[in-house]
C-alpha positions as CSV (number, residue, x, y, z in Angstrom):
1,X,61.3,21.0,19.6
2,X,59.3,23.2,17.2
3,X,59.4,26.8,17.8
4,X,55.9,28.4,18.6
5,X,55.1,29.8,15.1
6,X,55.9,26.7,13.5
7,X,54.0,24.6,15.8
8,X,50.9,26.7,15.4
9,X,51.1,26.9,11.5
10,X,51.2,23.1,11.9
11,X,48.4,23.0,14.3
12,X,46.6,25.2,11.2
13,X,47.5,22.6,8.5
14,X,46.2,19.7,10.7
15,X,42.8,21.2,11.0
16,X,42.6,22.4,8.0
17,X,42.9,19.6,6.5
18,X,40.6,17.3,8.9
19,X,38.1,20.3,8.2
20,X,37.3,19.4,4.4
21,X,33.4,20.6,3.8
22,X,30.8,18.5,3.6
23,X,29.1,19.1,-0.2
24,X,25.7,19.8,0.7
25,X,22.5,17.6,-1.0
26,X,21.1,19.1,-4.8
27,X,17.2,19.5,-6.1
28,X,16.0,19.4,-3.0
29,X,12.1,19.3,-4.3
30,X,8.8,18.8,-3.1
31,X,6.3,16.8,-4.2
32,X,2.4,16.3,-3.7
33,X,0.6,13.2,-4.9
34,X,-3.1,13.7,-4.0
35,X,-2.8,13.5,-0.2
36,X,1.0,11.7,-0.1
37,X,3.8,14.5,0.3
38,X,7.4,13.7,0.0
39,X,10.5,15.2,-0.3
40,X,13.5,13.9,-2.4
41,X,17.2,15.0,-3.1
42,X,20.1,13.9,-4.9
43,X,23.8,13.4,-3.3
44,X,27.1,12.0,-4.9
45,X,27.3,8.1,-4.1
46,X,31.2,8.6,-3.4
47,X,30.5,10.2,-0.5
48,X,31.0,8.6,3.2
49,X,28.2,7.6,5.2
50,X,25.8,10.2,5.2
51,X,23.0,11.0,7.1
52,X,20.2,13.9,6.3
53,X,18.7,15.9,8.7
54,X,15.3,17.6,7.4
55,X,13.8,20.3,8.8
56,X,9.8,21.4,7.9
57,X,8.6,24.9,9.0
58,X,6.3,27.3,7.7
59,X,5.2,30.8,8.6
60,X,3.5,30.0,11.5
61,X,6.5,28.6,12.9
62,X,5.5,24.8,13.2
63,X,8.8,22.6,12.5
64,X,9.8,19.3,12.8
65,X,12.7,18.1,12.5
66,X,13.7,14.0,11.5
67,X,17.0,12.1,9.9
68,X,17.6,9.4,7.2
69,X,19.7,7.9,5.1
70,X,17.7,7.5,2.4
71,X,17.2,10.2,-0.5
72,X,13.7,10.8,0.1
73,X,11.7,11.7,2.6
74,X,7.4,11.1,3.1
75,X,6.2,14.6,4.6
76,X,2.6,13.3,5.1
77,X,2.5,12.8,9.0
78,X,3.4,16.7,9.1
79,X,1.5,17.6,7.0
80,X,-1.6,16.2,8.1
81,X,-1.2,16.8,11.6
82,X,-3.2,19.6,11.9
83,X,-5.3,22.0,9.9
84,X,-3.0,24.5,10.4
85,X,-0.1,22.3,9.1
86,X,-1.4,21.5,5.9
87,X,-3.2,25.3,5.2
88,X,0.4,26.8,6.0
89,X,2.7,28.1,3.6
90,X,5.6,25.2,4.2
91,X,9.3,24.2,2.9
92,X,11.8,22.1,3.6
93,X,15.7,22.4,4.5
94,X,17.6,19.3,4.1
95,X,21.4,19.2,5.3
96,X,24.1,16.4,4.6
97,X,26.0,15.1,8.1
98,X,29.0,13.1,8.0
99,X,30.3,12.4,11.3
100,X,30.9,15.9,13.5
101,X,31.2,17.9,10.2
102,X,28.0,18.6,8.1
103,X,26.6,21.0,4.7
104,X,25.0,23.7,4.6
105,X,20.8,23.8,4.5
106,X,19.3,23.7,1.0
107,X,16.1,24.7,1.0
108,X,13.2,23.4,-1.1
109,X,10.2,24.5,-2.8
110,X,7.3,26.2,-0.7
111,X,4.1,24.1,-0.7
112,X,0.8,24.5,0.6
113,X,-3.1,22.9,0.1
114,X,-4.1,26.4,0.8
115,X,-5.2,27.8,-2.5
116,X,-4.7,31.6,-1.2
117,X,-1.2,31.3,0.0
118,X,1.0,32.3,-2.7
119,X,3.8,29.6,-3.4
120,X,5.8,27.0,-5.6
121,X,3.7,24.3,-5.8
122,X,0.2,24.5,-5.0
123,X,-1.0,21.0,-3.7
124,X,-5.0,19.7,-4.2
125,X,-6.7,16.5,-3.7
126,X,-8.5,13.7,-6.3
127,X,-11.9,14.2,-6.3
128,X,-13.9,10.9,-4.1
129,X,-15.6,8.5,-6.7
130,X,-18.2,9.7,-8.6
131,X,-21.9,8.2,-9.2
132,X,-23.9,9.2,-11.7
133,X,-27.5,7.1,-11.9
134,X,-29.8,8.2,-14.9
135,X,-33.8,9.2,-14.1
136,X,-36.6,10.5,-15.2
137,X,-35.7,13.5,-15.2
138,X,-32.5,13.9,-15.7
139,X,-29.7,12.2,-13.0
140,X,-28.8,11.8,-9.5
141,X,-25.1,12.8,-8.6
142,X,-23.6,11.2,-5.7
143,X,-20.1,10.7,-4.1
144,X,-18.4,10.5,-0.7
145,X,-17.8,13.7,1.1
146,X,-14.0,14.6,0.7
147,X,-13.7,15.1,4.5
148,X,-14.8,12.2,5.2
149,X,-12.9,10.5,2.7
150,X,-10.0,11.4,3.1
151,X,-9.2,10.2,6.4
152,X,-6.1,12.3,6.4
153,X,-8.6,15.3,6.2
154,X,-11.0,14.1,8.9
155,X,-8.8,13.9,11.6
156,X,-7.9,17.6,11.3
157,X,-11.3,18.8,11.5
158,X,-11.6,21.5,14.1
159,X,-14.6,21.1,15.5
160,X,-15.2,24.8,15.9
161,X,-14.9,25.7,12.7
162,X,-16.4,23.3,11.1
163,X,-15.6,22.7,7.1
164,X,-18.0,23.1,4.1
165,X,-17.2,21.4,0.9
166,X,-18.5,23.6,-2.0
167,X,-18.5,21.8,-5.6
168,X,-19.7,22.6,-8.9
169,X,-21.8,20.0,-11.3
170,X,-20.9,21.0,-15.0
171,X,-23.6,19.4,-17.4
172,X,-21.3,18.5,-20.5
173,X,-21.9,18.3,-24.2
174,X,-19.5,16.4,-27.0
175,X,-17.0,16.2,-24.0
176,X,-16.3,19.8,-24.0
177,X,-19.3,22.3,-24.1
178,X,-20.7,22.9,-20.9
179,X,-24.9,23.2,-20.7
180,X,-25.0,24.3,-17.5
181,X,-23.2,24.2,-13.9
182,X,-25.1,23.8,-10.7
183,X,-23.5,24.9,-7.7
184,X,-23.8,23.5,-4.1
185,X,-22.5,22.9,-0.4
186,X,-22.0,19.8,1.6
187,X,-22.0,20.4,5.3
188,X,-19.4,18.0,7.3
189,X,-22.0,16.2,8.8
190,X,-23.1,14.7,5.7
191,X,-21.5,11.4,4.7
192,X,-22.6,11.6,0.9
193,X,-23.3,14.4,-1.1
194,X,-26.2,14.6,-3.6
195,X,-27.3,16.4,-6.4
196,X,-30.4,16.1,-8.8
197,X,-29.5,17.5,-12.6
198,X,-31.9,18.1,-14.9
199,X,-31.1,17.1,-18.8
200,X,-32.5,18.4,-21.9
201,X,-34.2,15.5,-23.9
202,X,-32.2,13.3,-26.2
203,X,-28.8,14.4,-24.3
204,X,-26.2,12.1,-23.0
205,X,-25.8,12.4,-19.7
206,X,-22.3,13.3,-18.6
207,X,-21.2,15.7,-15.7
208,X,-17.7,17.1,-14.6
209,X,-17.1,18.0,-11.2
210,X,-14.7,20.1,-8.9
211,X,-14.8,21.7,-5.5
212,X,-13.6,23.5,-2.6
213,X,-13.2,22.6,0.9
214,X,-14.1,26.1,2.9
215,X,-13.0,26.6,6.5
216,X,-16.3,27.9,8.5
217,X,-15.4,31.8,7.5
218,X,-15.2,30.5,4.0
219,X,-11.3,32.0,3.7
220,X,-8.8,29.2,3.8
221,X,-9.5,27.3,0.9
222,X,-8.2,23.2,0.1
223,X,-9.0,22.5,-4.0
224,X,-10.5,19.6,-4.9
225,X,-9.6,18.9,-8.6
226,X,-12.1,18.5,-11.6
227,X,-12.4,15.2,-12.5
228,X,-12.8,13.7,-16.3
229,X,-16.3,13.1,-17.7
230,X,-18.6,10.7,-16.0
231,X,-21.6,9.5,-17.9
232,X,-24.6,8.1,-16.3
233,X,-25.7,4.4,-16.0
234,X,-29.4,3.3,-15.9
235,X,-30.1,1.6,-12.5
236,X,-31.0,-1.8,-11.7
237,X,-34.5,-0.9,-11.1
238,X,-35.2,1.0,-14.6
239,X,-33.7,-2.1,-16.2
240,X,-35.7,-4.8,-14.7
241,X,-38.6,-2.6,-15.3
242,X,-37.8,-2.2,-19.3
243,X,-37.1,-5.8,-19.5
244,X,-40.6,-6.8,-18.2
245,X,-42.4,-4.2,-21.0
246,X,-40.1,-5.7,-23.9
247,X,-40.5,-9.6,-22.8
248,X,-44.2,-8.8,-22.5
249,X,-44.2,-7.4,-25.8
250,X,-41.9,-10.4,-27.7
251,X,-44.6,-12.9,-26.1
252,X,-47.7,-11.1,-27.5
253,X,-46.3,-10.3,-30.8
254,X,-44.1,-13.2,-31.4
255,X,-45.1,-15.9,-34.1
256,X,-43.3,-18.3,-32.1
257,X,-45.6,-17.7,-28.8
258,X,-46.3,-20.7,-27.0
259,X,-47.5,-21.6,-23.7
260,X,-44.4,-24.2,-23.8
261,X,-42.0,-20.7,-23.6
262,X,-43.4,-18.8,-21.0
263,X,-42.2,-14.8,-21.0
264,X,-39.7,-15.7,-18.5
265,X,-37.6,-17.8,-20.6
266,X,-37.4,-14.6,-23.7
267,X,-36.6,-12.6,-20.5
268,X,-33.3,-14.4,-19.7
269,X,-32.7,-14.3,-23.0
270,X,-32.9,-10.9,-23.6
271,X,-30.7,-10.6,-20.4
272,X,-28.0,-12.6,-21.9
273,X,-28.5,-10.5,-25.3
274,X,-27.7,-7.3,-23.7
275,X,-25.1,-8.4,-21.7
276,X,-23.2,-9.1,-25.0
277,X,-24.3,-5.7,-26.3
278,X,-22.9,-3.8,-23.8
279,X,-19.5,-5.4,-24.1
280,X,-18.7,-5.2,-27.7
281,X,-17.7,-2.3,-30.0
282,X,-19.3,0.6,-31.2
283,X,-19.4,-0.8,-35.0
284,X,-20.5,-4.1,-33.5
285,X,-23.4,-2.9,-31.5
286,X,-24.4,-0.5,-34.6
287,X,-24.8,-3.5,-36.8
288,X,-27.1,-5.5,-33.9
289,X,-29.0,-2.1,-33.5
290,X,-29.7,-2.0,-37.1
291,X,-30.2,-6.1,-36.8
292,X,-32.9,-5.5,-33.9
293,X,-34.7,-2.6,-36.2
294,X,-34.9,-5.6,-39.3
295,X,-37.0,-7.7,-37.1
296,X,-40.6,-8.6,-37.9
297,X,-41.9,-8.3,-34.6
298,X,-41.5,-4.6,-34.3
299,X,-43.2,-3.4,-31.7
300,X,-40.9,-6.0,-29.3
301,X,-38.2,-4.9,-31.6
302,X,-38.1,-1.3,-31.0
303,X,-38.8,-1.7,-27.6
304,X,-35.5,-3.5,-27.3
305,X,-33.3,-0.9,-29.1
306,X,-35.1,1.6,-26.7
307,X,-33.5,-0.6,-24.3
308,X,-30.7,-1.4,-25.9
309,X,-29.6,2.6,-26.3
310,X,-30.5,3.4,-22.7
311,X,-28.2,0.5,-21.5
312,X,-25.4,1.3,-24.2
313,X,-25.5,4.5,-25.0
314,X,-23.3,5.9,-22.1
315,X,-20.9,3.3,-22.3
316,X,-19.8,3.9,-25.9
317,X,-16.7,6.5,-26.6
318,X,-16.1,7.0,-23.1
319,X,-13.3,9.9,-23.1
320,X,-9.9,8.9,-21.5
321,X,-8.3,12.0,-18.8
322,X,-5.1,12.3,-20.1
323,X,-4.5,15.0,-17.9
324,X,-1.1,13.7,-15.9
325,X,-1.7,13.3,-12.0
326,X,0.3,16.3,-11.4
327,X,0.9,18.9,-8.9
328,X,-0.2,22.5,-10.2
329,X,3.2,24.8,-10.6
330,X,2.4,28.5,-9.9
331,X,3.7,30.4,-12.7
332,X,6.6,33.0,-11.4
């Protein structure tokens, strides 16, 4: 029989060693991908079954807490849960289990789609698909409203304060040089948003736009991010209208009028012609322009490069965003 002290110094030894620490996870980090947010972490694969609880709080003490096994974790029914949720200044602590024994919390970055709260990684949304139709006097700019696009948005609309999405319309020159920015809210009851710019003559018509959803006291702010440069397209209705003029014209000037081709048949013709032009390259579509000018008939002529620019011009050199899809980092 042992005596006491050695049987509790043995009693010591046996826990201590059934004790051994569970190493907790590493880069704990969150992530925002437009309206997806997720959590990830790295763990040693040497390790026993694990399992990972993950707890997400905030400053206005809304928590939740879930488990996996996995290495990842998608935030996004938290997040959107409420308005409050996803305006909150939030984090995440992850913490390895094994069995009865488990790590310590790590804790990640702070996140938020509130622009005023002052953390990590500041999280935004795409802007909605953008429509830009030329006019007469300029172009009509159209898209769906982000709260209604975004269904995640639109079921955390408080119906007492209700939302108003401000954006800016930034006219833009050789890609980079702004002419002018027009400013202007979308209410929530709106399903599409519209705006009418107005164009100097002889510009191409491009527009960049951004935005910011307000909360009805216009403080907590959700950023809508700029897009690339969208160049407007000349509507059906201007084109069938063009055609007509130019088809008219080839039948009245042409040498080869007849009453056996009626204007209808240079019209499909001219259809087909334009399709190819607007679906071959720049160098290509210079030598057809300066193929069209050569003509004889040059009243039909010109009216058909008139056309033939209208329908083109935007389409040519269109920029590439080679911005990365990115959350934006706060600088320390």
């Amino acid at each position: 029989m042992l005596p006491d002290g050695a049987f509790t110094v043995l009693l010591l030894l046996v826990g201590g060693v059934s004790a051994v620490p569970v190493p907790p996870p590493r880069n704990v980090h969150v992530s925002c991908q437009n309206a997806k947010v997720s959590v990830s972490w790295d763990y040693s694969k040497q390790q026993p079954h694990t399992i990972f609880r993950i707890n997400i709080s905030g400053s206005s003490e809304n928590w939740e807490v879930s488990r996996t096994t996995d290495h990842h974790f998608d935030l996004s029914h938290f997040v959107w849960k409420s308005e409050e949720n996803y305006k909150d200044f939030l984090y995440v602590t992850v913490t390895a289990i094994q069995g009865d024994s488990q790590s310590e919390g790590v804790q990640s970055n702070s996140f938020s789609f509130n622009y005023l709260k002052t953390v990590d990684t500041q999280c935004s949304l795409d802007f909605p698909p953008v429509d830009v139709k030329e006019d007469e006097s300029g172009a009509t700019v159209s898209f769906p409203n982000p709260v209604h696009f975004y269904k995640e948005l639109e079921q955390t609309v408080n119906p007492d304060a209700v939302p108003v999405f401000q954006y800016i319309v930034s006219s833009v020159k050789n890609h980079t040089a702004y002419i002018r920015q027009f400013e202007e809210n979308c209410m929530e009851r709106v399903d599409t948003c519209k705006l009418d710019v107005p164009f100097p003559d002889g510009v191409k018509k491009c527009v960049r736009l951004k935005g910011t959803l307000f909360d009805s006291n216009f403080v907590n702010q959700l950023v809508v991010r700029e897009t690339a440069e969208i160049c407007a397209h000349v509507s059906a209705d201007q084109r069938t209208g063009l055609f007509t003029t130019c088809s008219n014209s080839w039948y009245r000037t042409s040498p080869h009028g007849s009453r056996r081709f009626p204007s209808h048949f240079y019209s499909e013709d001219h259809l087909l012609l334009l399709k190819l032009l607007t679906n071959v390259s720049a160098a290509l579509k210079s030598a057809l322009q300066n193929f069209l000018k050569t003509l004889k008939v040059s009243s039909a002529a010109g009216c058909f490069v008139e056309l033939f620019q209208k329908t083109s011009l935007n389409h040519m050199e269109e920029p590439q965003d080679s911005r990365p899809n990115e959350t934006i980092q706060k600088p320390n």
